[in-house]
N, C-alpha and C positions, 0 to 999 in steps of 0.2 A: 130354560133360562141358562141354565151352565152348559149346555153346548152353544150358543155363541158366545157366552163372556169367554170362556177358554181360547176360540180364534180370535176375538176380539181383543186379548192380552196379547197375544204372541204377535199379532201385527202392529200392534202400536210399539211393540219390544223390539221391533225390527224396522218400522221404518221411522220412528223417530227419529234417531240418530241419521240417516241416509234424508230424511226428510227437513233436517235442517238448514239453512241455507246462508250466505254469509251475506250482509249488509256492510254501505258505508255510507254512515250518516252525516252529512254536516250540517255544522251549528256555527251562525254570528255571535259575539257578544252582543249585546241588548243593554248592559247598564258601566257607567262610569268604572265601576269597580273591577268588573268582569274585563272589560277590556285593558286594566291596567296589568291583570293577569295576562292576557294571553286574547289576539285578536279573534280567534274561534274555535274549533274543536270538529273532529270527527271521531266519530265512534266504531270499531271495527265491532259487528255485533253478530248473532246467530239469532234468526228467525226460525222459530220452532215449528213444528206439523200445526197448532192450532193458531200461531201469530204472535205468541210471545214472543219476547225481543229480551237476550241476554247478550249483555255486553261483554267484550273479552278484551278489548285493548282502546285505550283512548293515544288520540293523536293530536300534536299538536299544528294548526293549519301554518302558524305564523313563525315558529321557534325549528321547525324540524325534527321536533322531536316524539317520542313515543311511550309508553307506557304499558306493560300487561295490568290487567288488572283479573281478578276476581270474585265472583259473588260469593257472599259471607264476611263475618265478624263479628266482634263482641257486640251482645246489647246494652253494653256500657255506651257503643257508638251513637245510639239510636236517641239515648237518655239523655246526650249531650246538643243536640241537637234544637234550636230557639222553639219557644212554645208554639202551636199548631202548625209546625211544619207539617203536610202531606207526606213529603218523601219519605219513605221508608227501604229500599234496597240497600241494604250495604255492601260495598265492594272493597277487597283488600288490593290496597297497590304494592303490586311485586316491588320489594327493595333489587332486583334486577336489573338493570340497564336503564333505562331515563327513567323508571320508578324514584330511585334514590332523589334526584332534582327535580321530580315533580312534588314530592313529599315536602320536602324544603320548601319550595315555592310553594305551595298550599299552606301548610302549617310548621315556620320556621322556627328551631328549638325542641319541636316536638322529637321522639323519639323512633316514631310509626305513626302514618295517617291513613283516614280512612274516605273512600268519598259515600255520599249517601245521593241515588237519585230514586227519581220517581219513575212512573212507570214512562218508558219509552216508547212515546208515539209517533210514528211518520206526520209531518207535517204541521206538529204542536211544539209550541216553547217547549223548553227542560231547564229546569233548578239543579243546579248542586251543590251540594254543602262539604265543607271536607271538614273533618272532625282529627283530634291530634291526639297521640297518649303522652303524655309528660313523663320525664325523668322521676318528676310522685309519684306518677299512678294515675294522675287523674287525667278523665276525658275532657275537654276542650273544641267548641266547636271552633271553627278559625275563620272562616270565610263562605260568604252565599256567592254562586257565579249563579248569572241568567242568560239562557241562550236563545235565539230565537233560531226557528226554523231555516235552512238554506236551502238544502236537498240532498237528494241519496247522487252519489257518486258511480257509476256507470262501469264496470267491470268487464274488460274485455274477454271476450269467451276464449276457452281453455288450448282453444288450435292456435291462436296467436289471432295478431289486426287481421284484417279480411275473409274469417271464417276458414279457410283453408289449412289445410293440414299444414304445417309447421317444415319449413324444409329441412331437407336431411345432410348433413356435411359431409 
């Protein structure tokens, strides 16, 4: 048994990371609210060797604007959150570059926001909630957005448009 758990570490140690793959997700708004925020959303995400879907930057479709985000935060975020939410991932928005004004616009006053979504699936709705920490201390959820599915966004391959090597100057 411990001679293939041992190869069986070192290649998942290896090609996990090489095995991941980028995504671009887009999402409608779906309700009143959501589209007073922001007309839709993409998600720049990493598709793992088994099919997880980790998010790493969200976009905005309508505003031009962008966000890094990432996984993790307090479980003060989680606790704030309206009663039987599902969602559970939290992600921290980089105070970085349109971090700062997306925070505002999610949860204005707050100090630091968080967003919480559920699990990310190709071709299913997605909730997100953004949670705020106040100048108290205390967690504050602020806002439900709902999105519906649109599609993955089409990535041209790495030689440039027409598959061909990239010309040379």
């Amino acid at each position: 048994m411990r001679s293939i758990l041992i190869p069986l570490l070192a290649f998942s140690a290896v090609a996990g990371p090489a095995a991941a793959e980028t995504r671009y997700l887009a999402y409608d708004a779906s309700d009143r609210v959501t589209q007073a925020m922001t007309r839709g959303i993409t998600l720049e995400a990493d598709r793992g060797l088994f099919g997880a879907i980790s998010v790493r930057r969200i976009i905005s479709t309508s505003n031009r604007g962008s966000a890094d985000i990432r996984r993790g935060g307090p479980d003060a975020v989680r606790r704030a959150l309206p009663a039987g939410s599902p969602e559970t991932s939290v992600y921290t928005i980089s105070p970085d570059g349109g971090g700062r004004g997306l925070s505002r616009a999610l949860c204005p006053g707050a100090d630091e926001a968080w967003m919480v979504l559920g699990r990310v699936r190709l071709g299913r709705p997605m909730t997100v909630h953004a949670v705020g920490r106040w100048p108290d201390g205390g967690y504050r959820h602020c806002v439900q957005l709902s999105y519906n599915w649109r599609g993955e966004w089409a990535v041209p391959p790495a030689s440039g448009p027409g598959g061909g090597d990239a010309p040379t100057p």
